[in-house]
C-alpha positions in Angstrom: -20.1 14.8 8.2 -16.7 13.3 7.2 -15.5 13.5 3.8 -15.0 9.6 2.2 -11.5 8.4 1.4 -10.6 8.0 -2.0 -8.1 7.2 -4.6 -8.1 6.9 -8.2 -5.0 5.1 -9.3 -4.7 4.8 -13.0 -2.7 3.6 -16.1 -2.2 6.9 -18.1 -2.8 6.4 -21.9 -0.9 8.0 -24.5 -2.7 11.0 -26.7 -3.1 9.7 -30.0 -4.4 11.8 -33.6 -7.6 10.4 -33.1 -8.0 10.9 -29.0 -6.1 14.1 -28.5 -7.2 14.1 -24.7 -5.1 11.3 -23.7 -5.3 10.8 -19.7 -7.0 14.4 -18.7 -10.2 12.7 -18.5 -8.9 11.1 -15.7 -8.0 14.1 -13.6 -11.6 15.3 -14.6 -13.3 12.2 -13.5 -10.8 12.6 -9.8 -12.2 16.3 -9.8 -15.5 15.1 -10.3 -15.4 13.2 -6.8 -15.1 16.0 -4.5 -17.6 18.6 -3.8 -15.9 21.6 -2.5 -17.6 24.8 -1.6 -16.1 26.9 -4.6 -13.5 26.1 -7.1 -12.0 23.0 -6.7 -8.0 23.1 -5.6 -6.0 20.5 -7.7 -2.3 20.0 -6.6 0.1 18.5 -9.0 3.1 16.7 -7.7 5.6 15.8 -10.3 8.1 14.2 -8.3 8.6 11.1 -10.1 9.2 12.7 -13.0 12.1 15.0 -11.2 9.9 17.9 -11.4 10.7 17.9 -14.8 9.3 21.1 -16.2 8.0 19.4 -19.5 5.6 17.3 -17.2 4.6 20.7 -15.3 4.0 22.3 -18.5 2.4 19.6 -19.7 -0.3 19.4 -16.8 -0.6 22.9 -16.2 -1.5 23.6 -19.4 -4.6 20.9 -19.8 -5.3 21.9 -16.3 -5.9 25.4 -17.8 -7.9 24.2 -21.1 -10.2 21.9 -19.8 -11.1 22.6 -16.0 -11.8 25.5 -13.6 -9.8 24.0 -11.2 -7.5 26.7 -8.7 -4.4 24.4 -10.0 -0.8 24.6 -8.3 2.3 22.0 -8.2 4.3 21.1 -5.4 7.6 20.9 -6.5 10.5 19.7 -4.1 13.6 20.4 -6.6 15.8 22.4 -5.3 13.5 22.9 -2.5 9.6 22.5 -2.1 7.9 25.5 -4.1 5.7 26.5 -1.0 6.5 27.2 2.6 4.3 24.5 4.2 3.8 21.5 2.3 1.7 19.5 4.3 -0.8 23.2 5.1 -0.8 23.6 1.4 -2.0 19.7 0.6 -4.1 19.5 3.3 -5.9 22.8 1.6 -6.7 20.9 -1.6 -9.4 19.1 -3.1 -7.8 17.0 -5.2 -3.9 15.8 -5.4 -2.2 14.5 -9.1 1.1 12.3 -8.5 2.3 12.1 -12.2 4.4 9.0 -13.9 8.3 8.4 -13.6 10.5 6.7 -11.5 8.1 4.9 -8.5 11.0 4.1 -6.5 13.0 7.8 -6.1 9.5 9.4 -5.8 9.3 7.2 -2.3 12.6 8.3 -1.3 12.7 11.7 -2.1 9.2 11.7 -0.2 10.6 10.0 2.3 13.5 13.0 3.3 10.3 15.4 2.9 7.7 13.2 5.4 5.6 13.1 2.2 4.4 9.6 3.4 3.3 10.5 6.7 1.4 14.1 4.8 -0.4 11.7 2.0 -1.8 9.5 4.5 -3.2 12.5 6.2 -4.5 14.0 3.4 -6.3 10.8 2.5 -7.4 11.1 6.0 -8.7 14.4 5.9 -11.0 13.4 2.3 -8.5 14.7 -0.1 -9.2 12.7 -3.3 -5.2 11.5 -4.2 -4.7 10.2 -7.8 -2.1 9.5 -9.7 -1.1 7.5 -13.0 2.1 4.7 -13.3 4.2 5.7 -10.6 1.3 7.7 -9.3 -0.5 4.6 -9.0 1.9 2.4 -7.7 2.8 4.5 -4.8 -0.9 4.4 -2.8 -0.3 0.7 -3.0 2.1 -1.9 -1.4 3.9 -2.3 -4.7 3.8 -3.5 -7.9 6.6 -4.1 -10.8 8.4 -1.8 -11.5 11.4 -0.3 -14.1 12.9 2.0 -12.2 15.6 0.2 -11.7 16.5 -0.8 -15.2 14.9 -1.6 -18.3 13.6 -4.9 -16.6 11.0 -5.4 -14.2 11.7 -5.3 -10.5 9.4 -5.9 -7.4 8.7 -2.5 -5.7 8.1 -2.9 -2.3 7.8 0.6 -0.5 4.6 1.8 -1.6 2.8 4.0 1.3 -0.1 1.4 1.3 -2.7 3.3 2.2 -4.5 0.3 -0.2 -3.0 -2.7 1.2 -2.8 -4.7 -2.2 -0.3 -4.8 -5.1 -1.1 -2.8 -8.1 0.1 -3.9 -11.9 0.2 -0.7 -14.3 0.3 -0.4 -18.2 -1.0 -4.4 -17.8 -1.7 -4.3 -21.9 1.9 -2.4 -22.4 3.0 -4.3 -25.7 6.9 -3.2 -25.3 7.5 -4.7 -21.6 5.8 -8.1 -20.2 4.0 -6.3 -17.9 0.9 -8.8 -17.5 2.6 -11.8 -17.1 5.3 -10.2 -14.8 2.7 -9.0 -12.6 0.7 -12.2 -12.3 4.1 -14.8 -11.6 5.3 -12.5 -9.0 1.8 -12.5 -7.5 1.7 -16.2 -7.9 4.9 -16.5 -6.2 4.0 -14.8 -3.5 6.2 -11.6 -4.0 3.4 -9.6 -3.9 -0.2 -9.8 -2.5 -3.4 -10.1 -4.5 -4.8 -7.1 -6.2 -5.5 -5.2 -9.3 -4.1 -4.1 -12.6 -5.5 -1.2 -14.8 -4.8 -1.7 -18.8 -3.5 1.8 -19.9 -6.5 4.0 -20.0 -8.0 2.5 -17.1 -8.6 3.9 -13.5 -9.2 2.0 -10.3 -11.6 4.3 -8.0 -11.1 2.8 -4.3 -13.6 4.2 -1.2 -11.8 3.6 2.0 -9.6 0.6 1.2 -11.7 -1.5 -1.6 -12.5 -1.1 -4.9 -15.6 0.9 -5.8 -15.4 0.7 -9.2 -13.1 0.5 -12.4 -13.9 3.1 -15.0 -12.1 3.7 -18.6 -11.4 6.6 -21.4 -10.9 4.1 -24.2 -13.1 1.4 -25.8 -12.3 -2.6 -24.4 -10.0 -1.3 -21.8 -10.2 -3.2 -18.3 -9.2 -4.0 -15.0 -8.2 -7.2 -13.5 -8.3 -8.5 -9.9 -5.5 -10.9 -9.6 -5.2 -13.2 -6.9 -2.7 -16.1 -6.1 -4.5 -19.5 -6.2 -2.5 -20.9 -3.1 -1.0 -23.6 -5.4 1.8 -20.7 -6.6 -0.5 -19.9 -9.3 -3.2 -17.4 -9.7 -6.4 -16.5 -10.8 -7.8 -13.5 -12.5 -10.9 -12.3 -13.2 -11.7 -9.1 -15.4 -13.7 -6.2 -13.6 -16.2 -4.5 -14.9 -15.3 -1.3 -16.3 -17.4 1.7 -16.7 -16.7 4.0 -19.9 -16.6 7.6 -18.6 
């Protein structure tokens, strides 16, 4: 029997005195989706992030505290950290695309035929998951500041979910919500679906199975344009893990 695909695309949210978990739950919840025969294989790819080695660390180390997960990380700085990348993702259970820049992790997994290896992965019933960036990139696109402090369309998402994708849609410091929905009501982007941070969009195939949450009041939306260039949206219900 074939393995269901699925994604959990998610907004990450920030550890605070009073939540000291901060997005792990997540990556527990991905983990929770497979059912492998022994320990579960969790790949992290921190390629947004430049293979920064604060986000390794940073992963790595929850990784180690709160799951009995057979963890590794691809890295592709200088060079990809293992000698066949698409054997060695095709091997995991479950693959973690952090948060950075959304637009030079497409092109530096572009050079690497990352694109063409994720799709088969998600083929093949790898769970992929990500947060921000790591979101973005299963979609068609979504805004986007990696180009400046400002929001940009990206565009170049793998779209293995063929919908836009709005992250950090309650992000006080950037007007995330309201860029998302005018360039959906414009027509820049397709319908789709924005996670508040906190939030993670669980997709089966290519549709929405669910919306779940690590933090109280936090939701999805489903945005669509209303074909008068507006758009409507609708709040989805949201399951508190």
């Amino acid at each position: 029997m074939s393995k269901p695909r699925q994604i959990l695309a998610f907004s990450p949210a920030l550890r605070t005195e009073s939540d000291p978990e901060g997005s792990f739950q997540l990556v527990e919840h991905a983990l929770s989706l497979t059912q492998p025969a022994g320990r579960a294989r969790l790949c992290y790819v921190p390629t947004a992030m430049g293979d920064a080695a604060t986000s390794v660390e940073g992963f790595t180390a929850d990784a180690a505290a709160r799951s009995d997960a057979e963890v590794s990380v691809l890295t592709l700085f200088p060079q990809p950290s293992v000698p066949d990348i698409r054997a060695h993702l095709l091997s995991q259970d479950v693959l973690i695309v952090g948060g950075g820049s959304v637009a030079n992790l497409m092109a530096v997994w572009r050079v690497h035929g990352l694109r063409e290896i994720m799709r088969e992965c998600w083929e093949a019933g790898v769970v992929l998951g990500g947060g921000s960036a790591g979101s973005l990139c299963w979609h068609l696109g979504g805004p986007t500041d990696s180009f400046r402090d400002e929001l940009d369309p990206f565009t170049d998402g793998i779209g293995l979910i063929p919908l836009s994708n709005g992250v950090h849609d309650d992000y006080v410091q950037q007007p995330r919500r309201q860029t998302y929905r005018r360039m959906v009501a414009d027509g820049t982007f397709p319908g789709g679906y924005a996670s508040e941070d906190g939030v993670g969009l669980h997709y089966v195939d290519t549709e929405l199975h669910e919306a779940v949450c690590i933090r109280p009041g936090k939701r999805g939306w489903a945005v669509q344009p209303d074909g008068t260039g507006g758009f409507t949206e609708e709040a989805l219900p949201t399951r508190r893990l």
